[in-house]
C-alpha positions as CSV (number, residue, x, y, z in Angstrom):
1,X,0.0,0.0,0.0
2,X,3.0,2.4,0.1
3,X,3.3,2.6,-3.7
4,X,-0.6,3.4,-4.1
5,X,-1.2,6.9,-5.5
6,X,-4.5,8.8,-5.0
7,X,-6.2,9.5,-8.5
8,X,-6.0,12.8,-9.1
9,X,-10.0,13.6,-11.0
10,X,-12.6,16.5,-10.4
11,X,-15.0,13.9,-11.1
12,X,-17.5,12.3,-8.7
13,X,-19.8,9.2,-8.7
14,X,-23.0,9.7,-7.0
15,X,-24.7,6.7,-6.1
16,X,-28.5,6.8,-5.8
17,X,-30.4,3.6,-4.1
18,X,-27.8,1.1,-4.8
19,X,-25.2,1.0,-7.4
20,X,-25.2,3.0,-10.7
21,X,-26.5,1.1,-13.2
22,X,-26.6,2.2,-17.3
23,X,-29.8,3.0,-19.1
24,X,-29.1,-0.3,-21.2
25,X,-28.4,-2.7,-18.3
26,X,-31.2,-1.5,-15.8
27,X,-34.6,-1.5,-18.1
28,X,-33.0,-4.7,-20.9
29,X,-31.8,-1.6,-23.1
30,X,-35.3,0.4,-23.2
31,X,-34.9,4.3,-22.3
32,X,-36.7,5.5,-19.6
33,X,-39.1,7.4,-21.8
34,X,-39.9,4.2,-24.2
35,X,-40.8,2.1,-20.4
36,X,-43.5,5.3,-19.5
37,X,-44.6,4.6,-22.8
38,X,-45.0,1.1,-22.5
39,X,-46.5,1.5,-18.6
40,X,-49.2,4.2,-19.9
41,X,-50.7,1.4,-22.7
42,X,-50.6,-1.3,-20.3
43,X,-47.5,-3.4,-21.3
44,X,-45.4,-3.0,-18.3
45,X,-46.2,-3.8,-14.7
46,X,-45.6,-1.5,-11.7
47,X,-44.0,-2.4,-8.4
48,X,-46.3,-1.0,-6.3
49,X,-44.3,-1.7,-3.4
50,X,-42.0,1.0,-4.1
51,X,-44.3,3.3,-3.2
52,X,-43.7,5.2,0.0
53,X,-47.0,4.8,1.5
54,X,-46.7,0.9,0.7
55,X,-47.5,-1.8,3.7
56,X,-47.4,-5.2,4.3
57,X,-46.6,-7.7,7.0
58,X,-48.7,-10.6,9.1
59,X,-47.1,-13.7,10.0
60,X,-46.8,-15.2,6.3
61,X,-44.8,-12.4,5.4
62,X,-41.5,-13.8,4.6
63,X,-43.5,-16.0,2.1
64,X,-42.8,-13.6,-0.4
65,X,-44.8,-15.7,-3.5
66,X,-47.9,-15.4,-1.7
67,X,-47.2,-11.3,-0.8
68,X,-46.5,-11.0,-4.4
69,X,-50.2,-12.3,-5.4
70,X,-51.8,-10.8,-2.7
71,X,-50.4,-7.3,-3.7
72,X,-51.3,-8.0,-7.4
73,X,-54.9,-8.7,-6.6
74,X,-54.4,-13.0,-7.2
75,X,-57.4,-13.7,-4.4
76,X,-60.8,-12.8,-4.9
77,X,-61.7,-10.3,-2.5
78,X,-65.1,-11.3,-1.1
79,X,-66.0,-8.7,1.9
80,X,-65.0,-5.3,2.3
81,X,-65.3,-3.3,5.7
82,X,-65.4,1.0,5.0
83,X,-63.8,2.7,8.4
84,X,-64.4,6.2,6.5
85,X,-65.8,8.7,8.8
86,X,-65.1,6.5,12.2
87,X,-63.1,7.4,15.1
88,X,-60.0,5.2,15.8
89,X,-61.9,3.7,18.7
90,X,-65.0,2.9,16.5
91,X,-62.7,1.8,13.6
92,X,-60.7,-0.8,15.8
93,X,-64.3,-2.2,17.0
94,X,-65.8,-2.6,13.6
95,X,-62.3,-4.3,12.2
96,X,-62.5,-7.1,15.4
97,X,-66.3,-7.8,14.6
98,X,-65.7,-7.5,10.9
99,X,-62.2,-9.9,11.4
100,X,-64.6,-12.3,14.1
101,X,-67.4,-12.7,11.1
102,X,-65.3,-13.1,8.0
103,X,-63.6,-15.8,9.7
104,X,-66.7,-17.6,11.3
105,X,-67.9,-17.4,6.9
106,X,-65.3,-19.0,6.0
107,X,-63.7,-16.3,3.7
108,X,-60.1,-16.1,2.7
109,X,-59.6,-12.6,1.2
110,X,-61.0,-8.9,2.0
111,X,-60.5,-5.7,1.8
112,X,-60.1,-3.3,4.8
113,X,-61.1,0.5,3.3
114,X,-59.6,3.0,5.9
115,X,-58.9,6.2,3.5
116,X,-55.8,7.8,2.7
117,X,-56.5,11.2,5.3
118,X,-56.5,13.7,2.2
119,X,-59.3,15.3,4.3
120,X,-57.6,14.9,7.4
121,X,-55.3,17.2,9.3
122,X,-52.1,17.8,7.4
123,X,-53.2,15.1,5.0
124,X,-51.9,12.4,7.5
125,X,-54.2,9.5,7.2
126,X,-55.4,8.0,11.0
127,X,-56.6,5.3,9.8
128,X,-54.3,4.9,7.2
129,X,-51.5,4.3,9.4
130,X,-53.3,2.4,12.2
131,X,-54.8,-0.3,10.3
132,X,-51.7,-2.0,9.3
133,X,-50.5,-1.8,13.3
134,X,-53.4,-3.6,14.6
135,X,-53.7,-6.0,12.2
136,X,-49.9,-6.6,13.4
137,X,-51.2,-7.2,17.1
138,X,-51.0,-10.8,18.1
139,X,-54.4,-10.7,18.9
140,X,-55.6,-10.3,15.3
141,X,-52.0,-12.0,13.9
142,X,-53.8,-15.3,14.9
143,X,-56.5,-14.4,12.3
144,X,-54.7,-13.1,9.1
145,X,-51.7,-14.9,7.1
146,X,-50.6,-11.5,5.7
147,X,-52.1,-8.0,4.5
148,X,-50.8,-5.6,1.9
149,X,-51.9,-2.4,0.6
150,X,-54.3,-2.8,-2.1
151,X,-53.2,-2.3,-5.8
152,X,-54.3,1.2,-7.4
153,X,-57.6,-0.4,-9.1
154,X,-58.9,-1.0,-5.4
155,X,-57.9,1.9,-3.3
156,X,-54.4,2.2,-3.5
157,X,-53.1,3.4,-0.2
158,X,-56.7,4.1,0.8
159,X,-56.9,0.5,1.1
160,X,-55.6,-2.9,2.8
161,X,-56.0,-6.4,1.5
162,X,-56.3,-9.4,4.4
163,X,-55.7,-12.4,3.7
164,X,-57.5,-14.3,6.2
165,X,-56.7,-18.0,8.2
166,X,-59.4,-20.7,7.9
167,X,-59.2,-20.6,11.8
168,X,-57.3,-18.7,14.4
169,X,-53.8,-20.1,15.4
170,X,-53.6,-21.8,19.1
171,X,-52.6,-18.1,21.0
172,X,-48.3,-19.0,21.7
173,X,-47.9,-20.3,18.1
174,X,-48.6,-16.7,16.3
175,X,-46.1,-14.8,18.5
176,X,-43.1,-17.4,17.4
177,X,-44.5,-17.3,13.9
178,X,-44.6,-13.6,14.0
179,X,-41.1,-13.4,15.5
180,X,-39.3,-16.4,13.4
């Protein structure tokens, strides 16, 4: 190392979420203005868990196959519960009862409709943000496999899917789950 000589260059990478990356190798050599266009007539996908407002999580979610098609929309939704216009207290009540009834019907898939708090103070969504904590309690973690936040088409951040257990776990086997 006593021979090594600093480079003397004015030039500096910047690296931006990860490494650099050239237009050719990071879209299979298709410029970022030919991928909008592809996007905007339906021929390219988005990753809508890049988005910031983005949540998942349950038990199940290191299965990442079945996150994958519950954030595309792969399972029929069959209820939905709208917490628009309840207080967090209400909200949490109708979301047990709601949790208690889909279970007790047998259904596998719903959607959880909370808002995304444009209408709330400083557009900070209640709701928004306490749905995906309570479904993470282990009280309700014993009912759900995983959630996401619903695709655009069905609410976008406005909304949560749940994917739902055919029947509670015994109460100490979702808090190792959760944690393993």
């Amino acid at each position: 190392m006593a021979d090594v000589k600093r480079l003397e260059t004015t030039k500096t990478a910047r690296r931006v979420n990860g490494p650099r990356r050239s237009k050719d190798v990071s879209h299979g050599g298709i410029d970022d203005d030919e991928l909008l266009r592809e996007f905007l007539r339906g021929e390219a996908e988005f990753d809508w868990s890049l988005h910031p407002g983005y949540k998942e999580g349950g038990p199940e979610q290191r299965n990442r196959k079945l996150i994958r098609k519950l954030r595309r929309g792969g399972f029929a939704v069959q209820a939905k519960l709208d917490l628009h216009g309840l207080s967090q207290r209400e909200a949490e009540d109708e979301l047990d009862s709601f949790l208690a009834d889909c279970i007790s019907r047998n259904l596998r898939c719903v959607r959880i409709i909370h808002g995304k708090g444009i209408n709330s103070r400083n557009q900070d969504g209640v709701l928004r943000k306490s749905v995906p904590k309570w479904l993470s309690t282990e009280r309700r973690a014993r009912l759900i496999i995983a959630y996401t936040t619903a695709p655009p088409q069905d609410g976008g951040i406005g909304a949560t899917y749940v994917l739902l257990r055919k029947q509670p776990l015994p109460r100490n086997r979702s808090k190792r789950q959760a944690n393993a």
